[in-house]
Every structure is written in C-alpha cells, then in structure tokens.
C-alpha positions as CSV (number, residue, x, y, z in Angstrom):
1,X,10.6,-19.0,10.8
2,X,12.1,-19.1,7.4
3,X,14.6,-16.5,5.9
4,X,14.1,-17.7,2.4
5,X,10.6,-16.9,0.3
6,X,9.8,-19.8,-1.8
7,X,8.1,-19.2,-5.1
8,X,5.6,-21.4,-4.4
9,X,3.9,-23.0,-1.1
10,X,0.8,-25.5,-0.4
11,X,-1.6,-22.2,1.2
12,X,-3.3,-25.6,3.4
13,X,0.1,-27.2,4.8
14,X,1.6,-24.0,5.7
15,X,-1.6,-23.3,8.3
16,X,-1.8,-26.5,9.4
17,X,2.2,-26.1,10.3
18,X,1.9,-22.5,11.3
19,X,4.7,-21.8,9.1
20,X,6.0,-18.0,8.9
21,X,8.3,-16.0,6.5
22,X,10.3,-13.0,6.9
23,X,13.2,-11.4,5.2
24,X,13.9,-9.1,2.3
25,X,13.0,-9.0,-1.4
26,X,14.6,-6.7,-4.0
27,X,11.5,-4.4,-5.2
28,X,13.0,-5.0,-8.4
29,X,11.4,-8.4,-8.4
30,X,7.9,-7.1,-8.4
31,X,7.4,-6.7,-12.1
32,X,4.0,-5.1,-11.6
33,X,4.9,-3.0,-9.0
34,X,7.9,-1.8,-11.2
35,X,5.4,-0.7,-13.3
36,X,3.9,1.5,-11.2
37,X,6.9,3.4,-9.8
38,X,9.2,5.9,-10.7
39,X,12.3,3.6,-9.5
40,X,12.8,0.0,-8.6
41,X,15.7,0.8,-6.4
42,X,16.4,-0.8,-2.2
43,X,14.2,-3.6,-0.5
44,X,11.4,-4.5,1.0
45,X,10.9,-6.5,4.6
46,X,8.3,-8.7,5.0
47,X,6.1,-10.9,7.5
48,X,4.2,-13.5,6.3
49,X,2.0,-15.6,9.4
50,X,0.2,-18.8,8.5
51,X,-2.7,-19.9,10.6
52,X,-5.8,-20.8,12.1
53,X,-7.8,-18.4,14.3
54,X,-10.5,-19.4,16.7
55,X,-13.1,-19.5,14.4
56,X,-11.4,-22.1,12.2
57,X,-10.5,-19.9,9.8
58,X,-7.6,-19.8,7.5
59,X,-5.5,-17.0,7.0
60,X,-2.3,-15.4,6.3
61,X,-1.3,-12.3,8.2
62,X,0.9,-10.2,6.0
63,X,3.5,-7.4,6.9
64,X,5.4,-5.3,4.5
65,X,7.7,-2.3,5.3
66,X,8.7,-0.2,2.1
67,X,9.9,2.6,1.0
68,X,9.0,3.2,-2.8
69,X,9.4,6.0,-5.5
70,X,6.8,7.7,-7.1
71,X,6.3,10.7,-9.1
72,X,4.2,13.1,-7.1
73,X,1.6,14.4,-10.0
74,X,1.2,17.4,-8.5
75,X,5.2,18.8,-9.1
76,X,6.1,15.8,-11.5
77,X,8.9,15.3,-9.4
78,X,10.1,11.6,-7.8
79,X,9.8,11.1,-4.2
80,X,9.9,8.3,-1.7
81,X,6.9,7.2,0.0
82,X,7.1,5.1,2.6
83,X,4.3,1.9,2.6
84,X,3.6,0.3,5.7
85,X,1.1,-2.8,5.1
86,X,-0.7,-5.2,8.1
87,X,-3.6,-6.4,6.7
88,X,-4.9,-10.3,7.6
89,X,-6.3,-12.4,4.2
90,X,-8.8,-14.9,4.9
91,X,-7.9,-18.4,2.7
92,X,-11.0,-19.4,0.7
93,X,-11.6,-22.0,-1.8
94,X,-14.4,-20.5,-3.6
95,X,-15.7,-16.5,-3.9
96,X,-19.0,-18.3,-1.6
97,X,-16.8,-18.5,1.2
98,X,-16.0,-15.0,1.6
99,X,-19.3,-14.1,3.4
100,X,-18.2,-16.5,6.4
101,X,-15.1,-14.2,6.8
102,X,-15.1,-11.9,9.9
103,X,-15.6,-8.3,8.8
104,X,-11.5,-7.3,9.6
105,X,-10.0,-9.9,6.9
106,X,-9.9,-9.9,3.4
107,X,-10.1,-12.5,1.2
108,X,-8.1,-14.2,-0.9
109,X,-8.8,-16.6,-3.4
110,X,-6.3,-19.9,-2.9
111,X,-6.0,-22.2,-6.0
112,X,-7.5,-25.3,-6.6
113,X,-4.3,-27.3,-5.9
114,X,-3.7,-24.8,-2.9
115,X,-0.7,-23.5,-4.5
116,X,0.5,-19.9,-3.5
117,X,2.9,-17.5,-4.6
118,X,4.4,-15.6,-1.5
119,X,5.8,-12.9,-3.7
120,X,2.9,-12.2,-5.5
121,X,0.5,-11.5,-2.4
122,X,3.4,-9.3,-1.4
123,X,3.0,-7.3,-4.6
124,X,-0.6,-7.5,-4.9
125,X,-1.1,-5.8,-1.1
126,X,1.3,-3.1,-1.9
127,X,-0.1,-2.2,-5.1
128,X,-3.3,-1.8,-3.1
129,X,-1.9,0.1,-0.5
130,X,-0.4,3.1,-3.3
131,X,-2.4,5.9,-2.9
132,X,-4.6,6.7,-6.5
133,X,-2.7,10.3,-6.9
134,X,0.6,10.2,-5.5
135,X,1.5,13.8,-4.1
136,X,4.5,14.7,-2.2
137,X,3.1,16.1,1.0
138,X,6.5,18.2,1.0
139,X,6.0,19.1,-2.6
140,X,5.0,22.3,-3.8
141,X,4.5,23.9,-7.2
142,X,7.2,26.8,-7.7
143,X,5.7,30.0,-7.3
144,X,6.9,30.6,-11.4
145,X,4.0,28.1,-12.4
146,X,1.3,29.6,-9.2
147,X,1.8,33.1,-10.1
148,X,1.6,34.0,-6.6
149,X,4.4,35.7,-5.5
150,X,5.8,35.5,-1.8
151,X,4.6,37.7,0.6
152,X,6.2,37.3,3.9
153,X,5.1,40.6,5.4
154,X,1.4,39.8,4.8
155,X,0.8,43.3,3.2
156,X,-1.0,43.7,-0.2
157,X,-3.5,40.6,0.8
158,X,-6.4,40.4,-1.4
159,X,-9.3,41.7,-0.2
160,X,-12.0,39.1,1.3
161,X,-14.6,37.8,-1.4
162,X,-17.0,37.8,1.4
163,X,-16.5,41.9,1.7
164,X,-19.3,42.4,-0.1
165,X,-21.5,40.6,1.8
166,X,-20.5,42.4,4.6
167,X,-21.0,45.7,3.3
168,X,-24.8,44.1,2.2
169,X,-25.4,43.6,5.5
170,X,-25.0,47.1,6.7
C-alpha cells in the first residue's frame, strides 16, 4: 500500500501487481472540481484497489471520503456536504468492451499506452457524485422572502382547498 499518489501509473501493471493507494489530496488540486465549489478548502482521503476479479476482469475499486462546499441554490448560502464515493470501474481498452462488464461496474476508458492519472479518476467520480441542485437539507428561506409568518400556536391556518369539495359532497 502506497502513501504517495503518483501522477501517472501503467492501469495493466498496477492489476497485475495488485497495487493500492491511499492517503490525502488537497481539494485544491482538483482544478475542475474547484470549479464547481463554493471553496477549495481541507482534504480528501482516498482508496484506490487495483485488480483482477474472478471473471478476469480488470478494475479499480475507488474510495473517496470528502467533505466539500457548495452553495445551496435554494438560500444562496455555502454549506458543506459531505461525499462519500465506492464505486468499482471496469478497465477497458475500447468502448466495445464495456458490454462484457458485470452490471455493478462502470467503465472506464484506459489509454492506449495504459497510462492513468490517479488524481483525475478521483476528481472525475466526485464530480459525478455532486448532486445537480445543491440544497442544504438544514437550509431554509427566511420567512422575510416566504411571506409566511410563524405560527407556533397553529391558529389562523388557512382553510383547506379541499373544503369545498367537502361541502359539494353534502
């Protein structure tokens, strides 16, 4: 197990060695993930597993344990989101050989000359793992911008729309 992430390995010789990386990486680093969030602040941990299942298959299991800003879009106000990604990549050569890939591993496309950035498959599966409209599940608008005012009693409630219906029925 290496502490260190190259910037580039041979995807082939690192399954045939079952080679693994873990550590830390500044999310600074991740220019396209930078891009993305409201801060590039801490670190990430990851896992990276090179191997061969029993299928003959190539893969890479990857790990990743972040916690990244965003702006929630419903308050327009950063918050951290934590990112949890396990996700197995199936090594092909050519976009054929995805449809020999068991139906739990994505693929990922491996260079001609085999050669593989570490770093960027990091990136690339937590960009994928951001949600599409980042909301703050603690967030809520102020009650200025709702017009609702609080109402802890529970008196004055708005009658039900369905009322009518009711009254229909009668």
């Amino acid at each position: 197990m290496s502490v260190t992430l190259p910037e580039s390995v041979d995807a082939w010789r690192m399954v045939s060695a079952r080679r693994s990386f873990e550590g830390t990486l500044p999310i600074a680093t991740l220019s396209r993930l930078g891009g993305v969030l409201a801060g590039t602040d801490g670190l990430l941990q990851y896992e990276l597993d090179f191997g061969r299942d029993e299928l003959g298959i190539s893969y890479v299991d990857v790990r990743v344990r972040a916690s990244l800003a965003l702006v929630c879009q419903r308050t327009l106000e950063p918050f951290m989101l934590p990112v949890a990604v396990d996700t197995r990549l199936g090594l092909i050569r050519q976009e054929r050989d995805e449809a020999g890939l068991p139906p739990d591993c994505e693929p990922l496309l491996v260079a001609e000359d085999g050669r593989l950035n570490p770093a960027d498959v990091i990136e690339d599966e937590l960009l994928l793992a951001l949600p599409l409209v980042p909301l703050n599940p603690d967030g809520s608008l102020p009650d200025d911008v709702t017009g609702h005012e609080p109402d802890p009693a529970g008196e004055g409630r708005a009658e039900s729309p369905f009322a009518v219906l009711r009254e229909l029925k009668k």
